[in-house]
N, C-alpha and C positions, 0 to 999 in steps of 0.2 A: 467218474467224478466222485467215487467212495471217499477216495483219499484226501479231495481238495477241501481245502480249510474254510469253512467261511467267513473269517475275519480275512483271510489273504482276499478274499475274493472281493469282497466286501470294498475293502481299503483299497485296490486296486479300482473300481467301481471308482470311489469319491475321492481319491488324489489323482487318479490317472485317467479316469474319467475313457476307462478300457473297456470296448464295447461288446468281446469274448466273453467277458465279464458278467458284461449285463446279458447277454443269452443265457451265459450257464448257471446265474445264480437260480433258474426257475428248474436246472434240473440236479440240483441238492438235496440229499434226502432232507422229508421233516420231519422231524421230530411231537412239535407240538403246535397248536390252533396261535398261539402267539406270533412263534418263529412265522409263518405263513404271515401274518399280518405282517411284521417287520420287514419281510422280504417283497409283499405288494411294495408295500408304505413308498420304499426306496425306491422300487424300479418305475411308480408312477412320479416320484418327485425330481429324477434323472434329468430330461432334458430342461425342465424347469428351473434346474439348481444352475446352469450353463447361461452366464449373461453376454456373453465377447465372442462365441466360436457364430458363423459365418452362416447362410442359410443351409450349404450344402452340407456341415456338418449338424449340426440340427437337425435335416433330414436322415443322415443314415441312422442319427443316435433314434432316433423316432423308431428308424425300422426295428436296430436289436433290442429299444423296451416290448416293442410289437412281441418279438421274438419269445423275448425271458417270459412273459405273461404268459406267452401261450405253452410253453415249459411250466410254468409257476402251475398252471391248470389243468394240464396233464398229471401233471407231480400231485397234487393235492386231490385229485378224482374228479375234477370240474369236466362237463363237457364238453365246454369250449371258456375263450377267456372273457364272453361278456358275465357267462355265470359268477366265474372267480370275482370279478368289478364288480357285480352287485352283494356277493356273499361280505367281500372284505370292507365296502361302505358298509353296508349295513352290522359287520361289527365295530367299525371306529365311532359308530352312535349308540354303541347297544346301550351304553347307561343315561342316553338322554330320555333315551324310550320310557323310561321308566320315572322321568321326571326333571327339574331343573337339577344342573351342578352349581355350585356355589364356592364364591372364596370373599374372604376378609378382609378388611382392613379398618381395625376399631368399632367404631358402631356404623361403618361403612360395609353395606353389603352389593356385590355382582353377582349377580344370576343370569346363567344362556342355560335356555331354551329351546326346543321346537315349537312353531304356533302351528295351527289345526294346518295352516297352508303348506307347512314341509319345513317352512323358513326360519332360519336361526335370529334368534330375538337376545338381546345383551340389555338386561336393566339393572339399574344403578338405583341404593336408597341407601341413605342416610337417616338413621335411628328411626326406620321407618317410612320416612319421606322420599319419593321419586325425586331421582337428581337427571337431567338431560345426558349428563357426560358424565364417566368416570374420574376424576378430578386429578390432574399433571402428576399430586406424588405420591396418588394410592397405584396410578398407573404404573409405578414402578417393582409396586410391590410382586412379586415373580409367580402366585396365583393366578392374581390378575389379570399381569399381561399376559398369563396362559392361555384364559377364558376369551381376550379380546382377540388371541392368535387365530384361535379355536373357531371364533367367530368367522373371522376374514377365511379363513380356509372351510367352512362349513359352505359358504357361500360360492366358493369353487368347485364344492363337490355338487351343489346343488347343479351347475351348470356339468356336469360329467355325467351326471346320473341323468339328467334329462337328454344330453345328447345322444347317452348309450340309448335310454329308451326309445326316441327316436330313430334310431338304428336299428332296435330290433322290426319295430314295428314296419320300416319300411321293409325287411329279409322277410318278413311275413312269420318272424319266430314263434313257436309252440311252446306252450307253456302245459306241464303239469299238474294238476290241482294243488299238487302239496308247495309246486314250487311257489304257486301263486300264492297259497296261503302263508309261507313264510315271509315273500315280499309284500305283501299289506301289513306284516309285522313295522314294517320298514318306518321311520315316521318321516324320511324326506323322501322316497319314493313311494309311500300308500297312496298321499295325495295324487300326485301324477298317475297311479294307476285309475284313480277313482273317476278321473275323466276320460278315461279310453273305452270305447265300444268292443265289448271281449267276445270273439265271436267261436262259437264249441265247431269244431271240425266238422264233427258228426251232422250240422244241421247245414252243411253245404250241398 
């Protein structure tokens, strides 16, 4: 796969919707912590971008993202692909961790959030004052409707992150100290850790 292009590959992915494709983008060399993001990003937004194909395709395309992840986590040093799903959410929030993001419109500001609970929060003020809703034609301004996209998909990742951990917790998965103390980093998976009973090996 040295030779294969990743724009060919890429494109084939999202006009052709080519499931060879989506296996092999996870075994591409990478180059740098971005490229890895851009190539999760895609292959988790695959079957969701597919409104009209039928259950039984839906099901195989399910299988070869299955597929590309676990390539995608091999390729990048993971050592399996729930690590990859939690390393690469936790970089597509890394600058919320750090506080609100913000965007403009006049003396119009939006701010999203994490609250202490994990969850994405969207507030809207006008020269100061809280407004309930974003108002019809600040919403257009192309920030904005960033921050509101941002929002609505924060809130899908909330339910992915909680299912994976779910999953781990029922395979009975081992955690590292260091890995755990990375995922407490996390500001929409620390909450979910903080209510699990972590129990050390050694005291079984």
């Amino acid at each position: 796969f040295g030779n294969v292009d990743e724009a060919d590959v890429t494109q084939r992915i999202r006009d052709k919707r080519h499931q060879d494709s989506v296996r092999a983008l996870g075994l591409l060399p990478l180059p740098d912590q971005q490229i890895l993001l851009r190539r999760y990003e895609l292959l988790r937004g695959f079957v969701a971008s597919d409104r009209t194909s039928g259950s039984q395709r839906r099901a195989s395309e399910s299988t070869a993202v299955e597929v590309g992840l676990e390539n995608l986590a091999r390729t990048a040093g993971f050592r399996d692909p729930q690590r990859l799903v939690w390393a690469m959410e936790a970089e597509a929030v890394r600058d919320l961790a750090d506080g609100p993001v913000t965007a403009s419109d006049g003396d119009l500001t939006v701010a999203l959030a994490i609250d202490s609970s994990g969850s994405p929060e969207l507030t809207v003020h006008r020269a100061g004052k809280p407004l309930k809703s974003v108002p019809a034609k600040s919403a257009k301004v192309p920030e904005i409707a960033e921050l509101r996209d941002r929002a609505t998909a924060l809130r899908k990742q909330i339910r992915r992150m909680r299912s994976s951990l779910e999953s781990a917790c029922v395979l009975g998965d081992a955690f590292e100290p260091h890995e755990l103390a990375d995922l407490l980093q996390h500001p929409i998976l620390a909450p979910m850790l903080r209510e699990l009973v972590l129990v050390d090996d050694g005291s079984a």
